[in-house]
N, C-alpha and C positions, 0 to 999 in steps of 0.2 A: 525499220526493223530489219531485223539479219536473218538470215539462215544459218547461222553459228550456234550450236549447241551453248546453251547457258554456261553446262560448265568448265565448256571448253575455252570458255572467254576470262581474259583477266580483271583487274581488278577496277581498272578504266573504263573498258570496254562496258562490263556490267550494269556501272553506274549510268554510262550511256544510256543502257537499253532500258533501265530500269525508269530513268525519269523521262525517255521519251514514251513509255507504258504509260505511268500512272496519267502522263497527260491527256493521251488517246484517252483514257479510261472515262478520266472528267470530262471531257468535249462532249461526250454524247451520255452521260450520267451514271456512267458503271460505279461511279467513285464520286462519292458528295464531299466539297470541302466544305460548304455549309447547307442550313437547312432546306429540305424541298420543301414548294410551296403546298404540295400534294401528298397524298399518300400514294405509295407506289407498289404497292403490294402485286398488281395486276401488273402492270409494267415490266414487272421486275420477272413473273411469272411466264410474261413473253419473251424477254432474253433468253431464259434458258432454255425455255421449249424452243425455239429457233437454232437455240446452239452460240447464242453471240457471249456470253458468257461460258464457261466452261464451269460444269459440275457434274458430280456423281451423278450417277445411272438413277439412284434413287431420290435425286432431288428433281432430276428432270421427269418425272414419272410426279411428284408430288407438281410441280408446276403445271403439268397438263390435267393432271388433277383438279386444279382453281380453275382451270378455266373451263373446261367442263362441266364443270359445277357452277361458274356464271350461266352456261348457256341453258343451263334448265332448271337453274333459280327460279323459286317462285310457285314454285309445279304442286299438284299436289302427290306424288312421286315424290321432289323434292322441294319438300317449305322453308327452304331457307335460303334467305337474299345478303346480300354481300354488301352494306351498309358503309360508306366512305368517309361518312363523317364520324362514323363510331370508330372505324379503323384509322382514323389522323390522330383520335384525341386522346388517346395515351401517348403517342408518338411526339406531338407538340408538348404535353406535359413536361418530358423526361427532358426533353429539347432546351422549353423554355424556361420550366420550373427548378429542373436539378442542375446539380453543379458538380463538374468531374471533381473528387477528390484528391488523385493524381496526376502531375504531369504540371504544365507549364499551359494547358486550353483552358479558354474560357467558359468553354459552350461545349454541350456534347450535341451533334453531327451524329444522329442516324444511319445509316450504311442501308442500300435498297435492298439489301439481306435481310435485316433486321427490320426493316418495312412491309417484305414479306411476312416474317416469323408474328412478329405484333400488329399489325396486320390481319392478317388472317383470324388468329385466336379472337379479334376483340369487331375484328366487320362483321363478320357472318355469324347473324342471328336469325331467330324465325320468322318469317314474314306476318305474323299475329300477335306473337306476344313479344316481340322484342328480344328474346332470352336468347344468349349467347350460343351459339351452337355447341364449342370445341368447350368440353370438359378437363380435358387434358391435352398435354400439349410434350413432344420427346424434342426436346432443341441438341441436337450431337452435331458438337463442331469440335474443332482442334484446340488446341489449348493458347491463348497470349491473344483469344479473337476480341474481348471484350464480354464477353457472356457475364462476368459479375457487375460491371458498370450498367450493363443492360436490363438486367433481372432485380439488381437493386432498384433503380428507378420506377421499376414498374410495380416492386413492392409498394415504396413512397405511393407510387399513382392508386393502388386498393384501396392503401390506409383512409384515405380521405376525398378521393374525387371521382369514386365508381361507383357514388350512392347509396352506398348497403350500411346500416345501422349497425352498430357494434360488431364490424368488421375483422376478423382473425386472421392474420399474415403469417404465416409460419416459415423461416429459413429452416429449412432442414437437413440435414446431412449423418451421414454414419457416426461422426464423432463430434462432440460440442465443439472442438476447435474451430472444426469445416466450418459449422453453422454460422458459427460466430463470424467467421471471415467474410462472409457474405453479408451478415446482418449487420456488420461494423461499418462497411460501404454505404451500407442504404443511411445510418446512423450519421456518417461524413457526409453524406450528398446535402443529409437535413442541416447541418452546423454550418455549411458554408451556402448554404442558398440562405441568403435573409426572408425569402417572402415562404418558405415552408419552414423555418424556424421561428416566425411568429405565426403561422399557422398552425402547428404542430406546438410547438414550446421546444424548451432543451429536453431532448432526447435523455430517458436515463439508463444506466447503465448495459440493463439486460432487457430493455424496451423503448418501442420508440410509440407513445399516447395521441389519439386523436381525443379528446375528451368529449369536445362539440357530438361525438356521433359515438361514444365509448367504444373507439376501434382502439386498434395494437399490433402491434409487429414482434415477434418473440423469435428467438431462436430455440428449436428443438434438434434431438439427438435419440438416434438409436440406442446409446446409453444413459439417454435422461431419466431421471426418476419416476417423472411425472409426465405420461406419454396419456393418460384417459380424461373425459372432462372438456375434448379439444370443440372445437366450432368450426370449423374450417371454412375461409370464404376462397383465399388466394395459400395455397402450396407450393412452396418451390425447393423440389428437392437438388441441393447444388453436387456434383460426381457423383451417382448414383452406381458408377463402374465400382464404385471402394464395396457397394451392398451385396450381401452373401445370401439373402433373404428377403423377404414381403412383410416382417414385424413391421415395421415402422409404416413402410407404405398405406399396408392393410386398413394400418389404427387412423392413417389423414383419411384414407378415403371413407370408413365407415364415419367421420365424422361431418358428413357432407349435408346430411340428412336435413337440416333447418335450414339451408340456404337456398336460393332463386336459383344462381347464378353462378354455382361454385368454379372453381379453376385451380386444377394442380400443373405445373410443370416441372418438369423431369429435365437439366439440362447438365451435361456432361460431354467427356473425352470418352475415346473408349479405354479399354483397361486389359485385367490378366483373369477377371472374377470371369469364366469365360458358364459356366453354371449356374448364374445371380439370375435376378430383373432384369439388368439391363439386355443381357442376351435375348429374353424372352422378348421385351421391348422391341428391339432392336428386331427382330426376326418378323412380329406381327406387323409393325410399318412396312418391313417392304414387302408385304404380301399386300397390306392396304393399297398404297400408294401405288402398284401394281394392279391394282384392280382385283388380286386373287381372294380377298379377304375384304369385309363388306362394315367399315366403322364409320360411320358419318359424322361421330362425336370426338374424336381423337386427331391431334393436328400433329404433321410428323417431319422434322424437316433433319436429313438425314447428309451432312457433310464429310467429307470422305473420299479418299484416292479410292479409285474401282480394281484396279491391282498393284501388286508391288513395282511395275516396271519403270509406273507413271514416277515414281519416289525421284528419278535422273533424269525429272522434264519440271524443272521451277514453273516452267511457265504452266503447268498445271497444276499449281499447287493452291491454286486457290477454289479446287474443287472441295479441298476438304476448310480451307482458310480465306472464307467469304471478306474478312477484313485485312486483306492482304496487302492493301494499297497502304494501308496505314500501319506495316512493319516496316522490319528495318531490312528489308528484301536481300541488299547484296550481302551481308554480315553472317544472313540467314545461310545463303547458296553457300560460302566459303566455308561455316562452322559444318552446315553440310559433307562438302567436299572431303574433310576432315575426317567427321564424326562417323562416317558410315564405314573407316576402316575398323571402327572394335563393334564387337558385337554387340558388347554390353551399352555403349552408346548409341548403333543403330536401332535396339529393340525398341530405346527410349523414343527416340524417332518415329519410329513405325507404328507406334502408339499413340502418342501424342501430339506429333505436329502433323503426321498423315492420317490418323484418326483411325487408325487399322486392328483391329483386334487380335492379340497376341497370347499366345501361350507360353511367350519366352519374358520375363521384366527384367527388368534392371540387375536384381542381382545373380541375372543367370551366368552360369562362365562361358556358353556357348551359345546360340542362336539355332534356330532348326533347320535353317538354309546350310552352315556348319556340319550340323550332326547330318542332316541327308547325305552332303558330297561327301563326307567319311564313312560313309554306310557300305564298307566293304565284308564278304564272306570267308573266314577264315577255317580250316578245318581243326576243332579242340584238338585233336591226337598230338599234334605238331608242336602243340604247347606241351608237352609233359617233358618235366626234367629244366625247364626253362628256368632262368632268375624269372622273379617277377616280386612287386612290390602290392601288398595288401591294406586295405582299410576297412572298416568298420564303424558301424554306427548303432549301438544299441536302440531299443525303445525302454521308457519308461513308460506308460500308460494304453495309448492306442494310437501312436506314430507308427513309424513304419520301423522294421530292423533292416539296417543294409549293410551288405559284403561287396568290395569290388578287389579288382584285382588288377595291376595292368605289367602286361610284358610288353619292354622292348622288344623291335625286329631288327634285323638287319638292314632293311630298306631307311628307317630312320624314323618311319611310322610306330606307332603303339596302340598294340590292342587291349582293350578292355573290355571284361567280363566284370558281371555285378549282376545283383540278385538283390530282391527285398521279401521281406516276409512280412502278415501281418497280423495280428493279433488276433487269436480266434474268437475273444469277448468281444472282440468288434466287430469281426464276420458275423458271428450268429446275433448282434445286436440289429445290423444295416438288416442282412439276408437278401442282400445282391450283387450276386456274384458277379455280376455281368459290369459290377461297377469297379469292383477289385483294378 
C-alpha cells in the first residue's frame, strides 16, 4: 500500500492499489468470493468495533451493540439469545437456493455485511419461545450495493421456508413501478433457479404462489388501490427516502396483528424527502444504537460517510458501501474526480453513493456549499438606478409566488434579490407560521 492520496494517483497506479486491497481484504475475510462455512454476523461485528473495517459512527455503535447484547443474553433483564443456526439459514437459503438474475455469477456470495444485517434480524430470538426478536429492521446503504438481490431472496426465503402458513410478502414502495422492480427480481431469482421453480411453480405475473402453505409475494403501492384486507408476515419497503408520509407504512404495520413472527424492512438510500419517515427513522436509530433511546425490537444498520470531507478519501468509501470489493472501484474514483466539479452531479453523489442527506437534488442549479461561499452583504441603496434583469413566477393554487431580480456588478459578480409569497388560503389552512 502507498501513502499517495487515491486521487492523486493515475490510472495505473490505482488499479495497483486497488487489486492489491481487495486481496488483503479476502486473506483475512473482509471480502467473501465464495460462501462462508458459518454465519458471521458476530465476526463481522468485531471488525468494526476494533476498527479493522472502516464504517460510520453509527454502525460502529450498532456493532458494539450485538455484542453487548451477546454478553447478557439470556438474562431475565434481557431474554433473548442470538441463535447461529437460525441466523445461517436464510443466508444458505439465498446462497444456495436463489440464482442471481443479472450478471455473468453463478452463485450469489453473501458479503459479512449482509451476514451482519440477516443475521442479526433472523439469530436473535427469545430464549423461550423461539420468536424472533427484531420486528423491524432500517438497512440504509448507498446505492449499486446489492440491497435488491439481497431483499429479494429473502422474500423467496418467507414465501416458503420460515414456516408460517399462508404467508403475505409484501414489496412495497411509493409507487407501483418501485414495487414492481423489486418484486420482478424476487420473480427472476424463482424462473432461473430450477429447485424453487418447481417448488414454487411459474411465477405469474403480479404474484409469485406457494400453494403447499397458500403463501404469496405481491407487490404494493402508496398508489394501489387496494391497500386494506393486508396480512402481513414479511414487509419490505424498497426507497422509503421517495415517502412523504406514514399512509402506507401505517396500513403494513396495523396489519401485523394475526402473525407470531411478523418482520418489516425498510431498506433504502438517503434522499431530499428530508421531513418523511425516513428522517424520523433515521434519527431514532442513531439514538438507539447509541444507547440514548431504548428499542430492543428494531434492527438498524446505518451505512454512510460521517462527513463530507471523507467524500476525497475512496479508501473510506466503504463506510457508506459495505459491498465495495465488488464495484468497479477505479471507474468509480475517476467518474468521481470528474463529477464533483458540477454541482448538480456532486449533490447526486453526496446522496447516493455517500449516503448523505441532502437538501440540494439533482435538479438544483447550485449546491449549498455554492450558495454559502457567495453569501456575500451588499447595501440595497447602491442598487437603485441599476440595469438589472427580472423574473417571475405566478402561483396558480397554493405554490409559492416568486419575484427575483439580479444585477450585474462591476467586480463580475451578480447580485440577486427574490422574494416569494404565499397563499394566504394555505397560511390559514397549515396555521404554522414557523413553518412558512
Amino acid at each position: 500500500m502507498t501513502s499517495k492520496p487515491l486521487l492523486d494517483m493515475n490510472y495505473t497506479e490505482l488499479t495497483q492499489w486497488w487489486n492489491a486491497y481487495r486481496e488483503e481484504e479476502a486473506s483475512w475475510g473482509a471480502y467473501l468470493k465464495e460462501p462462508a462455512p458459518v454465519v458471521l454476523t458476530t465476526i463481522y461485528a468485531q471488525l468494526l468495533a476494533e476498527g479493522s473495517i472502516p464504517a460510520s459512527k453509527e454502525n460502529i455503535s450498532a456493532a458494539k451493540r450485538h455484542l453487548h447484547d451477546l454478553e447478557r443474553q439470556g438474562t431475565d433483564a434481557f431474554p433473548w439469545i442470538f441463535d447461529e443456526e437460525k441466523a445461517h439459514r436464510p443466508i444458505q437459503f439465498i446462497e444456495e437456493k436463489c440464482k442471481p438474475s443479472k450478471g455473468d455469477f453463478d452463485q450469489l456470495v453473501l458479503q459479512p455485511w449482509q451476514h451482519f444485517v440477516i443475521g442479526s434480524l433472523f439469530g436473535w430470538v427469545h430464549k423461550d419461545t423461539g420468536v424472533r426478536r427484531f420486528r423491524e429492521g432500517l438497512v440504509f446503504v448507498a446505492r449499486k450495493n446489492g440491497k435488491t438481490t439481497l431483499i429479494s431472496g429473502l422474500a423467496n426465503y418467507m414465501l416458503g421456508f420460515d414456516g408460517e402458513n399462508g404467508a403475505r410478502v409484501y414489496v412495497l414502495a411509493n409507487a407501483e413501478q418501485q414495487a414492481h422492480e423489486l418484486f420482478d427480481e424476487s420473480k427472476a431469482m424463482v424462473e432461473k433457479s430450477p429447485y424453487l421453480l418447481k417448488k414454487f411453480g411459474k411465477p405469474q405475473r403480479n404474484r409469485i404462489l406457494f400453494n403447499k402453505t397458500f403463501s404469496r409475494i405481491e407487490a404494493r403501492a402508496s398508489d394501489s388501490k387496494r391497500l386494506d384486507g393486508l396480512n402481513t408476515h414479511l414487509g419490505i419497503f424498497d426507497e422509503i427516502h421517495e415517502f412523504k408520509d406514514f399512509k402506507l407504512i401505517n396500513v403494513i404495520k396495523k396489519s401485523r396483528g394475526a402473525r407470531k413472527q411478523p418482520l418489516i424492512i425498510y431498506i433504502t438510500t438517503a434522499g431530499y424527502v428530508l421531513d418523511g419517515p425516513l428522517m424520523d427513522f433515521y434519527e431514532i436509530g442513531k439514538s438507539v444504537v447509541n444507547g440514548i433511546e431504548v428499542d430492543d425490537r428494531t434492527f438498524y444498520y446505518l451505512a454512510k460517510l460521517d462527513d463530507l470531507e471523507e467524500m476525497d478519501k475512496p479508501e473510506l468509501w466503504i463506510k457508506a458501501n459495505p459491498n465495495i470489493c465488488l464495484m468497479d472501484f477505479v471507474n468509480l474514483v475517476n467518474d468521481w474526480k470528474k463529477d464533483k466539479k458540477s454541482p448538480q452531479e456532486r449533490a447526486d453523489w453526496v446522496t447516493k453513493q455517500f449516503n448523505i442527506f441532502s437538501d440540494v437534488d439533482e435538479m438544483s442549479f447550485v449546491d449549498v456549499a455554492t450558495i454559502n461561499k457567495n453569501n456575500k452583504v451588499l447595501d440595497i441603496e447602491t442598487l437603485k438606478g441599476r440595469e438589472c434583469i427580472g423574473g417571475y413566477d405566478l402561483s396558480e393554487t397554493e405554490d409559492f409566488t416568486s419575484a427575483c431580480l439580479e444585477f450585474p456588478l462591476e467586480t463580475g459578480e451578480i447580485f440577486i434579490l427574490s422574494h416569494s409569497w404565499i397563499p394566504l388560503a394555505r397560511f390559514d389552512r397549515d396555521g404554522h407560521q414557523e413553518r412558512l
